[in-house]
C-alpha positions as CSV (number, residue, x, y, z in Angstrom):
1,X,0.0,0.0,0.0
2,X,1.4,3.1,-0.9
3,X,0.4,6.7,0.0
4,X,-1.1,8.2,-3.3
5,X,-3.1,11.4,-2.1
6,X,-2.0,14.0,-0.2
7,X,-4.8,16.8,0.3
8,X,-6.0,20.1,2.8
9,X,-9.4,21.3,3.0
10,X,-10.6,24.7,4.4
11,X,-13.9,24.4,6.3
12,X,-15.5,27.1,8.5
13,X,-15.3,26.7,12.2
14,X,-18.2,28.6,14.3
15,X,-16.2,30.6,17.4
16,X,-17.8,30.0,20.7
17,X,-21.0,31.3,21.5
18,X,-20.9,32.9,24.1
19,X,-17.2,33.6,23.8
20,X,-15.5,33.3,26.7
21,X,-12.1,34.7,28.4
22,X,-8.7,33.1,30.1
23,X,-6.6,34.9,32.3
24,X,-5.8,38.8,32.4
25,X,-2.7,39.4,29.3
26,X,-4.2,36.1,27.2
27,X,-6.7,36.3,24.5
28,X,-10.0,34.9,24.7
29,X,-12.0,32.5,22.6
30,X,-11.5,33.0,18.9
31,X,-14.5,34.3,16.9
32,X,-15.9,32.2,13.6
33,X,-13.0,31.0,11.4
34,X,-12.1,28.0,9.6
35,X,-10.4,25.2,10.7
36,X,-8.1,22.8,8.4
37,X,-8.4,19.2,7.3
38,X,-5.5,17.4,6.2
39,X,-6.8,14.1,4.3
40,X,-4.4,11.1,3.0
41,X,-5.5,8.4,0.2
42,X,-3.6,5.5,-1.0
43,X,-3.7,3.1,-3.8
44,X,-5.8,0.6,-1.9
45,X,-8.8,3.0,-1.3
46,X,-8.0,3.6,2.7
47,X,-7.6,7.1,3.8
48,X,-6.9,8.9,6.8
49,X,-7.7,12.4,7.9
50,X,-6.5,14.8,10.6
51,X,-7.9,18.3,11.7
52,X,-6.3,21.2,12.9
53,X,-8.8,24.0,14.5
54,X,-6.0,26.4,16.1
55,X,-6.2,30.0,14.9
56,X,-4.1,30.6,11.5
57,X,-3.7,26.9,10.6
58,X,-6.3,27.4,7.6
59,X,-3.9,29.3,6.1
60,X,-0.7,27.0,7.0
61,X,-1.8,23.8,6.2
62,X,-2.4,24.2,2.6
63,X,0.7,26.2,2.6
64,X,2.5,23.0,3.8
65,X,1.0,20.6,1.5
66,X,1.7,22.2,-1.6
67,X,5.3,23.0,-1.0
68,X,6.2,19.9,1.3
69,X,4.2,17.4,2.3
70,X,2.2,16.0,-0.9
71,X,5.7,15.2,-2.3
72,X,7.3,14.1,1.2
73,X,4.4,11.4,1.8
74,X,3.4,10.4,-1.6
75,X,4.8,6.9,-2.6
76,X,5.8,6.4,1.1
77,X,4.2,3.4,2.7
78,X,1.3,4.6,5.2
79,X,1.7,2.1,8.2
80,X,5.2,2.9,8.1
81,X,4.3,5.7,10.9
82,X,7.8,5.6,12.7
83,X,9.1,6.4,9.8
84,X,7.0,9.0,8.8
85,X,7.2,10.6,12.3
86,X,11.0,10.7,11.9
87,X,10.3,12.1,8.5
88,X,8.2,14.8,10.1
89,X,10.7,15.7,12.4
90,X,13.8,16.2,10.1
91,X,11.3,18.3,7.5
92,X,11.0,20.5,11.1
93,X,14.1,20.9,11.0
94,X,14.2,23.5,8.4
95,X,10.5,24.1,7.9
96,X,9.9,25.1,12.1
97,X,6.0,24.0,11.5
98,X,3.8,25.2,13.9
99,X,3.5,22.9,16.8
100,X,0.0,21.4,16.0
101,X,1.1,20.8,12.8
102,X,3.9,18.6,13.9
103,X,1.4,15.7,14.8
104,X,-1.3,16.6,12.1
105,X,0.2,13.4,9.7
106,X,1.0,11.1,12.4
107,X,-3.2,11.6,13.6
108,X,-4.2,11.0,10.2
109,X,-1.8,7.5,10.1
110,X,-3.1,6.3,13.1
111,X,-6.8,7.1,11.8
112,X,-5.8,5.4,8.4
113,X,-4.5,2.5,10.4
114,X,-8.1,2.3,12.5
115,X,-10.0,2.4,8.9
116,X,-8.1,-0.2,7.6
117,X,-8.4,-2.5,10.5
118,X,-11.6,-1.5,11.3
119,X,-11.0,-1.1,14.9
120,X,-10.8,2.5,16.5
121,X,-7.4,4.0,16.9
122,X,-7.1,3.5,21.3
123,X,-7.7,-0.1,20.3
124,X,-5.2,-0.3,17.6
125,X,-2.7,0.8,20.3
126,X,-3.1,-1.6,22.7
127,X,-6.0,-0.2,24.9
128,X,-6.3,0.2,28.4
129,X,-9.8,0.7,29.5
130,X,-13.3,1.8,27.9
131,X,-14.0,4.1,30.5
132,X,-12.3,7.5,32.0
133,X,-13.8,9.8,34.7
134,X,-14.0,13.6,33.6
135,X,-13.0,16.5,35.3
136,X,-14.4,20.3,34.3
137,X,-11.8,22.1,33.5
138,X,-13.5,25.6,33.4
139,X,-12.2,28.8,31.8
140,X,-11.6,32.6,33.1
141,X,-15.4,33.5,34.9
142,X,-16.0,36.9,36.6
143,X,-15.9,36.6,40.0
144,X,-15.5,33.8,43.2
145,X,-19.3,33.5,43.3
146,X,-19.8,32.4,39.8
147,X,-17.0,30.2,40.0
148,X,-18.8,28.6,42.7
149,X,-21.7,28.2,40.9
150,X,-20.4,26.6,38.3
151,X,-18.7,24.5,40.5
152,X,-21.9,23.2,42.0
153,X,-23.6,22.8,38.5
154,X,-20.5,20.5,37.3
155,X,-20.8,18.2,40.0
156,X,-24.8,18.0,40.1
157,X,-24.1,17.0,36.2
158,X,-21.4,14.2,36.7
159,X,-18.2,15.7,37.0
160,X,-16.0,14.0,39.0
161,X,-13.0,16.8,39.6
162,X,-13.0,20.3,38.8
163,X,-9.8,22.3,37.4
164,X,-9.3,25.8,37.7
165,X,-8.1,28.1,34.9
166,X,-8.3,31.5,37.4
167,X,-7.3,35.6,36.4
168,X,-3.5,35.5,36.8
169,X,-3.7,37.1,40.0
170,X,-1.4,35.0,42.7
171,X,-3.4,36.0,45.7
172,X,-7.1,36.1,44.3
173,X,-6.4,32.8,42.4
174,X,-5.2,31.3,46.1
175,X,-8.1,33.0,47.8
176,X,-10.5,31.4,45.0
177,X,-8.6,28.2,45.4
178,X,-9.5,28.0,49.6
179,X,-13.1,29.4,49.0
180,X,-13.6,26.5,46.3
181,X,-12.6,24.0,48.8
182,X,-14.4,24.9,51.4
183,X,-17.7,24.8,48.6
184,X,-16.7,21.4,47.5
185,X,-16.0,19.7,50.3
186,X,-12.5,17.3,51.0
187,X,-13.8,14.5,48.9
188,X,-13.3,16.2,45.4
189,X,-10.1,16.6,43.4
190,X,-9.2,20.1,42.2
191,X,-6.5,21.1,40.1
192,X,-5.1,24.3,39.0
193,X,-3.5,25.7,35.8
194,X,-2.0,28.7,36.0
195,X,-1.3,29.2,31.8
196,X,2.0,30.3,31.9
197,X,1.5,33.6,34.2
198,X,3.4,33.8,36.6
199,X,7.4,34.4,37.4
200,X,8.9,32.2,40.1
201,X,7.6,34.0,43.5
202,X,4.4,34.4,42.5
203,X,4.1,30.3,41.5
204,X,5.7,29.9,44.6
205,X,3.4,31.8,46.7
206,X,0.6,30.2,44.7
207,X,1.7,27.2,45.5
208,X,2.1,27.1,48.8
209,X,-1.9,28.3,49.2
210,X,-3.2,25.1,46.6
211,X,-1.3,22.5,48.2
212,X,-2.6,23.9,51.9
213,X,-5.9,23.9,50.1
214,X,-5.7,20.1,49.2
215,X,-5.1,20.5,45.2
216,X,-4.2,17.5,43.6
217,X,-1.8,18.9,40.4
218,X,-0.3,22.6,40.0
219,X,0.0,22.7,36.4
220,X,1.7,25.5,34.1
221,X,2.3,28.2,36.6
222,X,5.4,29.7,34.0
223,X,6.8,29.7,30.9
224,X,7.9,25.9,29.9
225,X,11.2,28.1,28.5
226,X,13.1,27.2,31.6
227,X,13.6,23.6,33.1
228,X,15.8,24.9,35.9
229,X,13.3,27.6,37.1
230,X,11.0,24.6,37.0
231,X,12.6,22.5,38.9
232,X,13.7,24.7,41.3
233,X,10.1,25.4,41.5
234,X,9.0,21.9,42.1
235,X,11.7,22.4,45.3
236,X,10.2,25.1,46.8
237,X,6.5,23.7,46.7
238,X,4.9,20.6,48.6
239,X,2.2,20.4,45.4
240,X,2.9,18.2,42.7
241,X,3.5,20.0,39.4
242,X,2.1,18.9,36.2
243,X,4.6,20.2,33.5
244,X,5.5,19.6,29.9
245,X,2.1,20.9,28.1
246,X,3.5,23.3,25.7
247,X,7.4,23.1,24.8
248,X,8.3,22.0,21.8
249,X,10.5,18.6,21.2
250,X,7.6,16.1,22.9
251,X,9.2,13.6,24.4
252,X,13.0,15.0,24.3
253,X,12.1,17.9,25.8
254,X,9.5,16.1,28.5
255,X,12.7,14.1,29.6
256,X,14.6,17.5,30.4
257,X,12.1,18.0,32.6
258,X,11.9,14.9,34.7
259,X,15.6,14.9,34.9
260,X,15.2,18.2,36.4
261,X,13.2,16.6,39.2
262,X,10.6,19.2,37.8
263,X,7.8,16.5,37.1
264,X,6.4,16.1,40.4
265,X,3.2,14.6,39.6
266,X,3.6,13.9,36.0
267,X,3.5,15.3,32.4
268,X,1.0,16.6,29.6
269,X,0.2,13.5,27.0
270,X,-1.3,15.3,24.0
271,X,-2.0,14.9,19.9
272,X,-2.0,18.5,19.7
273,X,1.3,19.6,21.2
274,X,3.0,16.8,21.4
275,X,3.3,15.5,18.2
276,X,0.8,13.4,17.5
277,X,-0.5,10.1,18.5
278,X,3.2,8.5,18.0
279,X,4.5,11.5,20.2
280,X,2.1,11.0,23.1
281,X,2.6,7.7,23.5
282,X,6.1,8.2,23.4
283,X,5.6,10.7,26.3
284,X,3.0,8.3,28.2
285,X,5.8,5.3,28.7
286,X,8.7,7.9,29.1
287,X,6.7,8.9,32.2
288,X,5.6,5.8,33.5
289,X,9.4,4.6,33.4
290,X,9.7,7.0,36.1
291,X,6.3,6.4,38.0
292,X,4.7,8.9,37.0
293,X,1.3,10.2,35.3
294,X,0.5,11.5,31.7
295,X,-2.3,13.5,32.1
296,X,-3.8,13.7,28.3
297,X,-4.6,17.6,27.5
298,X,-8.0,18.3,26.2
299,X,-11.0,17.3,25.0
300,X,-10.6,16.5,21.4
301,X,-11.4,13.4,19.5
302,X,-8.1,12.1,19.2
303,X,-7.9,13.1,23.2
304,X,-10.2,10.0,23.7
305,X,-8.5,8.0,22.1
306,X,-5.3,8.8,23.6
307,X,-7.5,8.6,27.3
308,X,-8.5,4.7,26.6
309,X,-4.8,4.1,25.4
310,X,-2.4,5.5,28.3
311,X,-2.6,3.5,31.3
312,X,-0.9,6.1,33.6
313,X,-3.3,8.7,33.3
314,X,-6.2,9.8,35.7
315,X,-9.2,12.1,34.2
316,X,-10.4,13.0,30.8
317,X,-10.4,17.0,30.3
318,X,-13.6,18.8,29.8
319,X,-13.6,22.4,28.7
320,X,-16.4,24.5,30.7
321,X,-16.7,27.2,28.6
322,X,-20.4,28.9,29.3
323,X,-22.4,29.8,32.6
324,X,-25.5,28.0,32.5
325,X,-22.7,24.7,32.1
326,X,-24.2,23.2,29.2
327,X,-23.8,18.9,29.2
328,X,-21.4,17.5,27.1
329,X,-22.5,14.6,24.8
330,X,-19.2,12.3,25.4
331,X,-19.6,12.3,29.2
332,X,-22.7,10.4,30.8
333,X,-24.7,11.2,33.8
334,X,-21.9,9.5,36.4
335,X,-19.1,11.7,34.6
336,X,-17.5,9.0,32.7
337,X,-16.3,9.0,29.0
338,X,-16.6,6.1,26.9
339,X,-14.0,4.4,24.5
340,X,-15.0,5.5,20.8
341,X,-16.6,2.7,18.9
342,X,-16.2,3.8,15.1
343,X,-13.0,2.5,13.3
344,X,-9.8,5.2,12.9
345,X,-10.4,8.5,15.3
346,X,-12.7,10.6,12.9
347,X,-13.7,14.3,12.4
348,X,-15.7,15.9,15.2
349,X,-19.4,16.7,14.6
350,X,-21.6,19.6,14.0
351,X,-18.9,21.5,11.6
352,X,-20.1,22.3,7.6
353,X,-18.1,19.7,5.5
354,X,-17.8,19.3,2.1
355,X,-19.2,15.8,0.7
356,X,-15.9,14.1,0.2
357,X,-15.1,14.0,4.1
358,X,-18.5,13.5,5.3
359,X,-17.5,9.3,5.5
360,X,-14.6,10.4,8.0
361,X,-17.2,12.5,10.7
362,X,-17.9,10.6,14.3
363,X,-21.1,9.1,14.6
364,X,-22.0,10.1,18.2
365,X,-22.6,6.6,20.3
366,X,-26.1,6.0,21.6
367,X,-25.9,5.3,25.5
């Protein structure tokens, strides 16, 4: 079998309605655009296909089809994915693609592979389980109150832990921390992710108020720029810090920062920004090696794959996005996720595709 097709599609992708914010100095939720799809054919008839919905990838992935990738891939044997992720990573090398994009043929492989086999991908890796508990992971809201509320609207829908993304402020973020504990109650999990905005005595100070307040991870409170900071970090602080989400060099770079002693309760798995599904899984066993988790980032399709797949990891991420919180279709009423059932990973739902992907969308899974 021999890779014979080599195509991107521009679709339009509806911004979120209501938009919503992140912390103070990041920008919010990205109004309607378009998304790309990256789709490859052989000579067999089995094809694989990949999205990428990050801001200004429309305009890139085309771009890096028609100067390098139809004529990298075409000819090139599809299941030979290690070799095509090596491939991927030497065209980086003078190419510096946009970190999504690193991963974008390796998820369209693995989906290929799932087609052919007619399994879905988590089972064509191995698979783990067929069942993950979720955890709302909520995004910038006004004030402590409505954090609260949405707290309480999470768990009376299922959720099993709740993650904070807060405003960026060290103290208010570990005054909302201690007033969300006290809502909740010992028995729930809580995490925190700080996106990057802090410098070292503020994460410190942050810190110490989540792990007095019972948080299970401190994830992202700097810049992943410097593994020493990090680990010296990870020396000041009793909470575990979840690390490795958004540097580039997946794996090679995660191991800098377990060396560092900077991993303290694990690392980021993820398709997105960690080079695909070859990538994550390469970070998954790196960190169990050391005893440690691989918390997969998100709540994308090829997320719930990767969830079902990695034994060492603990919740599936759910974006909370909107006060009234509004259900999500993949988790049920006890706050589990389900393994996909379809063959490959597919394209999500709901988005306006031309006819020739339409075969490749998820068929949601009755319950």
């Amino acid at each position: 079998m021999r890779i014979t097709d080599v195509a991107a599609f521009r679709i339009p992708l509806p911004g979120a309605k209501p938009a919503f914010v992140w912390r103070r100095g990041l920008l919010g939720s990205s109004p309607d655009g378009e998304a790309a799809v990256l789709r490859i054919g052989t000579d067999e008839g089995v094809t694989g296909v990949a999205i990428a919905t990050r801001p200004g990838l429309a305009a890139a992935v085309p771009d890096i089809v028609e100067r390098v990738l139809r004529e990298a891939l075409t000819g090139q044997d599809p299941l030979q994915r290690e070799f095509l992720w090596h491939r991927m990573w030497e065209l980086d090398r003078t190419e510096e693609f946009p970190l999504p994009v690193l991963g974008l043929v390796d998820i369209a492989l693995w989906d290929l592979a799932g087609r052919l086999s007619g399994q879905p991908a988590w089972q064509v890796l191995g698979g783990f389980r067929t069942t993950i508990p979720a955890y709302a992971s909520t995004v910038t809201f006004r004030d402590v109150d409505e954090y609260l509320d949405v707290a309480t609207q999470c768990l009376d829908l299922g959720y099993q832990a709740i993650k904070l993304h807060a405003w960026g402020d060290a103290r208010a973020d570990a005054d909302l921390g201690h007033k969300l504990r006290a809502h909740v109650g010992d028995a729930v999990p809580l995490m925190y992710d700080g996106s990057a905005g802090f410098d070292r005595p503020d994460a410190t100070y942050l810190g110490h108020a989540l792990h007095d307040a019972g948080f299970l991870w401190y994830e992202e409170p700097m810049r992943e720029f410097s593994v020493t900071a990090y680990g010296q970090l990870a020396r000041a602080v009793r909470i575990p810090l979840l690390v490795a989400e958004t540097s580039d060099g997946a794996h090679m770079n995660t191991a800098d920062f377990i060396a560092a002693g900077a991993a303290t309760f694990g690392v980021r798995a993820s398709a997105t920004m960690r080079a695909g599904i070859t990538g994550a899984m390469r970070t998954a066993h790196l960190a169990d090696a050391y005893r440690l988790r691989a918390e997969v980032l998100g709540d994308e399709i090829p997320s719930r794959h990767l969830a079902m797949a990695i034994s060492n990891t603990t919740f599936y991420e759910s974006l909370v996005t909107a006060n009234p919180v509004r259900p999500k279709a993949e988790i049920d009423a006890e706050g589990f996720v389900h393994a996909p059932t379809g063959p490959g990973i597919a394209l999500p739902a709901g988005l306006d595709y031309p006819a020739e992907l339409e075969p490749y969308v998820e068929v949601p899974t009755e319950r």
